[in-house]
C-alpha positions in Angstrom: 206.7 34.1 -1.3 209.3 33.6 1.6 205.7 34.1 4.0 203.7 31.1 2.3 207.0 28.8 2.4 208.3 29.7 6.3 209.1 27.3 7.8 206.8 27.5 11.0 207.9 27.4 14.3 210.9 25.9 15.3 210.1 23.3 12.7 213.2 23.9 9.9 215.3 23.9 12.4 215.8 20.9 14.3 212.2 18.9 14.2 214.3 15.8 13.3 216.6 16.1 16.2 213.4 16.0 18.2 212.2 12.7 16.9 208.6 13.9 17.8 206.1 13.7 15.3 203.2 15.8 15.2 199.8 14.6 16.7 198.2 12.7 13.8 195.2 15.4 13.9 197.8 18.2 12.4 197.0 16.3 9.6 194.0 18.3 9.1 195.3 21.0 8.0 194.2 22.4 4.3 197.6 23.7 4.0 199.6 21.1 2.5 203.1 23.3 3.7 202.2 23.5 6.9 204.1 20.0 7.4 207.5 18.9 6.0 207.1 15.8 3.5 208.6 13.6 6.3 205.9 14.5 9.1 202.8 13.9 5.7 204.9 10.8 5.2 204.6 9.9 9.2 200.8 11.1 8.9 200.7 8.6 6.2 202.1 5.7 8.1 199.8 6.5 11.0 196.5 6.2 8.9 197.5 3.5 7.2 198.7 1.3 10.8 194.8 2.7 11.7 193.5 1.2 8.3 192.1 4.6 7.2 193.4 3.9 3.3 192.0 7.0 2.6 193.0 8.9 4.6 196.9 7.7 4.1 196.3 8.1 0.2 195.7 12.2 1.2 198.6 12.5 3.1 201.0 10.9 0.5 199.4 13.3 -1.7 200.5 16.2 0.1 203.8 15.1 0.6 204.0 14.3 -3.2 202.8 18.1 -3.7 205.2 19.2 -1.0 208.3 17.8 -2.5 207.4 18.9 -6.0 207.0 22.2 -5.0 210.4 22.3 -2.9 211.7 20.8 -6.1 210.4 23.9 -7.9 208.5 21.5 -10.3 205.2 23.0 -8.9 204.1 26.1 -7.5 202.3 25.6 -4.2 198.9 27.6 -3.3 196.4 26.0 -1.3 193.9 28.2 -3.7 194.6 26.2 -6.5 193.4 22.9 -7.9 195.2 19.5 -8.2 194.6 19.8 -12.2 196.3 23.1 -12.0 199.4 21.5 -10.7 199.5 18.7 -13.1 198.6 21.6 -16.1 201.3 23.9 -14.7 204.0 21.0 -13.9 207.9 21.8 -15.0 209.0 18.1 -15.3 209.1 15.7 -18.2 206.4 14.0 -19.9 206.9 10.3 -18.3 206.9 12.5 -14.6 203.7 14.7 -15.3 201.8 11.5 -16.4 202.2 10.0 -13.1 201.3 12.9 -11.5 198.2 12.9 -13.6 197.5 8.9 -12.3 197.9 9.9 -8.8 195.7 13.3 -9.1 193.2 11.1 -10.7 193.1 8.4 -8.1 193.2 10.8 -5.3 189.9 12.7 -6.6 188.1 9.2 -7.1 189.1 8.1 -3.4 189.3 11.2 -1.7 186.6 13.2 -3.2 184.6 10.1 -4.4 184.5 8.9 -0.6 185.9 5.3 -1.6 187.6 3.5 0.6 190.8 2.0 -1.8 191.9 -1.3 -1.3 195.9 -1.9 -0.3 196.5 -2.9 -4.1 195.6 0.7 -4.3 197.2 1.9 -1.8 200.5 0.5 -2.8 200.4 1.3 -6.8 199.8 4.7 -5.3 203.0 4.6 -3.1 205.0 3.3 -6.1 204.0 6.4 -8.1 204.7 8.8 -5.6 208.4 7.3 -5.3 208.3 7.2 -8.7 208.1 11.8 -8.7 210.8 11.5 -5.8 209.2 12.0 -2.9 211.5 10.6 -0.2 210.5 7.6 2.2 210.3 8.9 5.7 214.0 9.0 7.3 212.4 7.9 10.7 211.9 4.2 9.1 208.1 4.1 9.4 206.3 1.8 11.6 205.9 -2.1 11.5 202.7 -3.5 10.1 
């Protein structure tokens, strides 16, 4: 467990000190630990100030799934499906619907290729807040 959940690199330690974020094309990864939910939330700022919706959507995702696993709400492997999260989730009722939502409009923009509107985009936002997933401490960028 403590291998799939290190914290890699320097990265626990004093990334926020640093200020630096990671290059936007970390975002790649398909591991969604590989980032803290502050550098997926940074990720997420960055595609949307590029006007990649869909891209942002993803990476808010992955912070969502992230927190919810630091939160012990979820149990984290990349191997698994989103469904399997939702299915498997240890929070209330009113908590595992939204994550439902958001799984549900991820698949349709992400794996349904559609680009969402920012209607979309921000209903999505308010249900990810709405699991606790932090804002990004850095304060995002202007729009």
């Amino acid at each position: 467990r403590w291998f799939m959940e290190r914290p890699q690199g320097n990265r626990a330690a004093g990334e926020a000190g640093s200020g630096a974020a990671p290059p936007l094309e970390a975002s790649a990864t398909e591991n969604a630990l590989d980032h803290s939910v502050d550098e997926w939330e940074v990720f997420a700022r960055q595609w949307l100030d590029r006007g990649d919706v869909r891209q942002a959507i993803r990476a808010l995702y992955l912070a969502t799934l992230v927190h919810l696993h630091r939160e012990r709400f979820i149990e984290y492997n990349r191997a698994c499906t989103n469904w399997v999260y939702v299915r498997n989730f240890r929070g209330g009722a009113a908590e595992r619907g939204v994550l439902q939502s958001l799984t549900r409009t991820f698949d349709v923009v992400w794996y349904g290729d559609r680009e969402p509107s920012g209607e979309e985009y921000r209903d999505f936002e308010q249900g990810v807040r709405r699991l606790g997933t932090p804002a990004p401490v850095s304060g995002g960028g202007g729009g």
